[in-house]
N, C-alpha and C positions, 0 to 999 in steps of 0.2 A: 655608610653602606646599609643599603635595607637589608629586614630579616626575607629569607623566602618563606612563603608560607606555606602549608601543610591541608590547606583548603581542595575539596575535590575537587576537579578540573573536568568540565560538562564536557560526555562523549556525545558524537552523532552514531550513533545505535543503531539508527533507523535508516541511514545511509544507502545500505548495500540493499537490504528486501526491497527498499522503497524505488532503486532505480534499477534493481531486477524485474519488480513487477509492472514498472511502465516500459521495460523490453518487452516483456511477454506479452504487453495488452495492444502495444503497437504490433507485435510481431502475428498476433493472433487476429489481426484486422482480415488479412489473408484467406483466414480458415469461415469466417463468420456465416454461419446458413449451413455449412459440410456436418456431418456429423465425428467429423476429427475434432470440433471447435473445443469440445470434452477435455483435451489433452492442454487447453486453454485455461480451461475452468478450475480445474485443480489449482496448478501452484498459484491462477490469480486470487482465487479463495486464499490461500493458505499464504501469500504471501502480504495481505491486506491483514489476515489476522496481526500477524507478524508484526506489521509493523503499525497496527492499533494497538495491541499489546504495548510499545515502547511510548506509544502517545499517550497512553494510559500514566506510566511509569512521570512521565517527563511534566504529566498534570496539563496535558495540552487539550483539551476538550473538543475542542473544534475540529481535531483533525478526524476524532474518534468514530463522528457521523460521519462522514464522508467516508471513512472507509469502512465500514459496518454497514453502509449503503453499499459498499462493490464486493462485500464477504457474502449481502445475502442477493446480488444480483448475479452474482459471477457462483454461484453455488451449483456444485453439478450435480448434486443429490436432488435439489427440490428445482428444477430450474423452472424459470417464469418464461412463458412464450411472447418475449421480444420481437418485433421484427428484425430483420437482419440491417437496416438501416438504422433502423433505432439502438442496436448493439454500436453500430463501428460511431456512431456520436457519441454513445455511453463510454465506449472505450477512449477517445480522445478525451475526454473528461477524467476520467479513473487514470489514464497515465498524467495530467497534471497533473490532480491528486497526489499519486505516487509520488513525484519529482518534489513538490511542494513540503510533503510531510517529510518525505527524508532531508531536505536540503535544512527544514527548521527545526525539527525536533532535536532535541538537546538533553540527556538522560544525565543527570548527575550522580554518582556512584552515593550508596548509603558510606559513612564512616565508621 
């Protein structure tokens, strides 16, 4: 009979911010040119931190740019003057981003 082991066991961490904020980037396709697009900007900021933070954790480098590219495109503090065309392609990009980084990232607990 094997011993079981005592080894951490890799969370997906990154799971939930990651396919919240490819909700909100699709769901903010809608808004994009309105000046509501704002109420977009936020949690996509804040949820790209999120789960760059966990990319970080997990030592996955690659995801880190890609979404450090949509913290500081999606930024409502400093925004950049996109066209509104050029947003809803940026957004189809930034939710696969999302979906990709939560579906792989893999955070193994310190012991």
């Amino acid at each position: 009979m094997p011993r079981p082991t005592n080894a951490p066991q890799p969370a997906r961490l990154a799971l939930a911010p990651g396919f919240l904020g490819a909700i909100v980037v699709m769901a903010g396709l809608a808004l994009v040119g309105s000046p509501n697009y704002t109420w977009i900007e936020y949690p996509t900021a804040i949820l790209a931190a999120i789960t760059g933070w966990f990319a970080i954790q997990a030592k996955q480098w690659w995801f880190v740019v890609g979404l450090a590219a949509i913290v500081v495109v999606w930024n409502p503090v400093f925004p950049l003057p996109f066209p509104a065309i050029a947003f809803q392609g940026l957004s189809i990009a930034a939710a696969a981003t999302f979906i990709a980084a939560g579906v792989l990232i893999k955070v193994t607990p310190n012991s």
